[in-house]
C-alpha positions in Angstrom: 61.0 106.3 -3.7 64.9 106.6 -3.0 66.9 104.0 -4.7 68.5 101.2 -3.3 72.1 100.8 -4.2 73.4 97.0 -3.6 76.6 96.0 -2.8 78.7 94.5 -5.5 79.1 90.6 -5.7 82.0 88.8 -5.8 83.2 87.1 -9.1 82.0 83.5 -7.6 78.6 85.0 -6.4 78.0 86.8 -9.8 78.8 83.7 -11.8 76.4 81.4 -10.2 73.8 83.7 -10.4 74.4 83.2 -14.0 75.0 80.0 -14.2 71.6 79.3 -12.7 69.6 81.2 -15.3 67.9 80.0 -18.2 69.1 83.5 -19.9 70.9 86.7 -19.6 69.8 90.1 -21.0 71.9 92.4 -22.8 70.6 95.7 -24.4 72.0 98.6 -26.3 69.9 101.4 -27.1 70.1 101.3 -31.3 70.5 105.1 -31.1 73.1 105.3 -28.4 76.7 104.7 -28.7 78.1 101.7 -30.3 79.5 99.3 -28.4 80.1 95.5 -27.6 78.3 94.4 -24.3 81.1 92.1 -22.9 78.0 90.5 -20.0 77.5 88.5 -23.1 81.2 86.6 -22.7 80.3 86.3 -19.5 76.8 84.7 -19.9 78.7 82.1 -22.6 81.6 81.5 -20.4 78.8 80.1 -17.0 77.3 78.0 -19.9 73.8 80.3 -20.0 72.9 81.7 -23.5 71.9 85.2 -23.9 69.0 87.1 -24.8 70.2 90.5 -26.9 68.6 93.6 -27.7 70.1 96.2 -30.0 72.3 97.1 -33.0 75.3 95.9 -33.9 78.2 94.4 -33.0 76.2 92.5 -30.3 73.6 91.4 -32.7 75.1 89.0 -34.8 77.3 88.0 -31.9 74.4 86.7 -30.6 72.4 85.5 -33.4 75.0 83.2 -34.0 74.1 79.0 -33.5 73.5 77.9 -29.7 74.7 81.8 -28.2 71.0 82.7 -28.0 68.4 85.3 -29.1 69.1 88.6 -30.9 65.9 90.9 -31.2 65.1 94.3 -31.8 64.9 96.5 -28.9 61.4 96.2 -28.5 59.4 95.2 -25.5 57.8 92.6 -27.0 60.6 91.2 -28.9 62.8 91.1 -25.7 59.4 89.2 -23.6 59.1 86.6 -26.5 62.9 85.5 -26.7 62.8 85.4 -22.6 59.7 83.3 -23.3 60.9 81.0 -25.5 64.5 80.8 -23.3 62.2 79.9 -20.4 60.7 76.9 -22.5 64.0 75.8 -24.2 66.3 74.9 -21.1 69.4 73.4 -21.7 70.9 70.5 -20.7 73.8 70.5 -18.2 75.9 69.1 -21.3 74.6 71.8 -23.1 76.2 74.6 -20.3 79.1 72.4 -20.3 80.2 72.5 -24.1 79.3 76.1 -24.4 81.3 77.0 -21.2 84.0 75.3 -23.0 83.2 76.7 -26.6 84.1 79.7 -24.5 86.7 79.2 -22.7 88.6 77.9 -25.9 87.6 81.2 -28.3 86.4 84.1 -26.7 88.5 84.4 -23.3 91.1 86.9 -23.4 93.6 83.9 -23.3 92.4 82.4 -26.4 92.1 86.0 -28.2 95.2 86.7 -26.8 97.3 83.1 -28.1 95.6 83.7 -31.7 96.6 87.1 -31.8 100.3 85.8 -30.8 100.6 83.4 -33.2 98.9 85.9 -35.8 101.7 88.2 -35.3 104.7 85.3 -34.6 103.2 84.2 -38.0 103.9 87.7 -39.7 107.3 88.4 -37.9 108.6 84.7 -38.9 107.8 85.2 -42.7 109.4 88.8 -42.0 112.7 87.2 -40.4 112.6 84.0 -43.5 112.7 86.8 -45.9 115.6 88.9 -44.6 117.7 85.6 -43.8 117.5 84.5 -47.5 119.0 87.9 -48.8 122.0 87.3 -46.1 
């Protein structure tokens, strides 16, 4: 049949679609392109853990404590992590520490302030070094 094309949701609407899941799905085809699928930041930061599906760098990004599920992009791999995130649901503290977990290390503003301070850190011992030879 002909496809249906929906319109496109507003930030608000999108995030409390996935806030009220138990788990999001992210794949990458292992022989495809390599790339990071960034719906997983956005899963972590509505509190709702991920189920993920492919190569690296996604996989251990996932794998890692509380994020979620990392499988191999298999049917039946993907159907038993959704499985078992349909049995484990977490607790609203649970979406609550790992919204802020979020928030505090993977937005762009937290990338973006350690990535400052990375490079105020290597300009200041720059700027130390060339005031002691003055």
């Amino acid at each position: 049949g002909p496809a249906t094309f929906l319109r496109r949701a507003a930030r608000g609407e999108t995030a409390a679609w996935i806030r009220g899941a138990r788990a999001t799905l992210a794949s990458m085809r292992p022989d495809g392109y390599t790339a990071f699928p960034t719906k997983m930041l956005a899963s972590l930061a509505c509190g709702t853990r991920v189920v993920y599906s492919g190569p690296e760098p996604g996989r251990s990004f996932a794998a890692a404590p509380g994020r979620g599920w990392s499988v191999d992009y298999e049917p039946a791999a993907v159907a038993s992590a959704m499985v078992a995130a349909l049995q484990s649901p977490w607790s609203e503290d649970d979406r609550v520490a790992m919204a802020s977990l979020a928030r505090d290390t993977l937005s762009l503003k937290a990338v973006g302030e350690r990535l400052v301070d990375l490079v105020g850190r290597a300009c200041g011992s720059g700027r130390r070094r060339r005031g002691r030879r003055s």
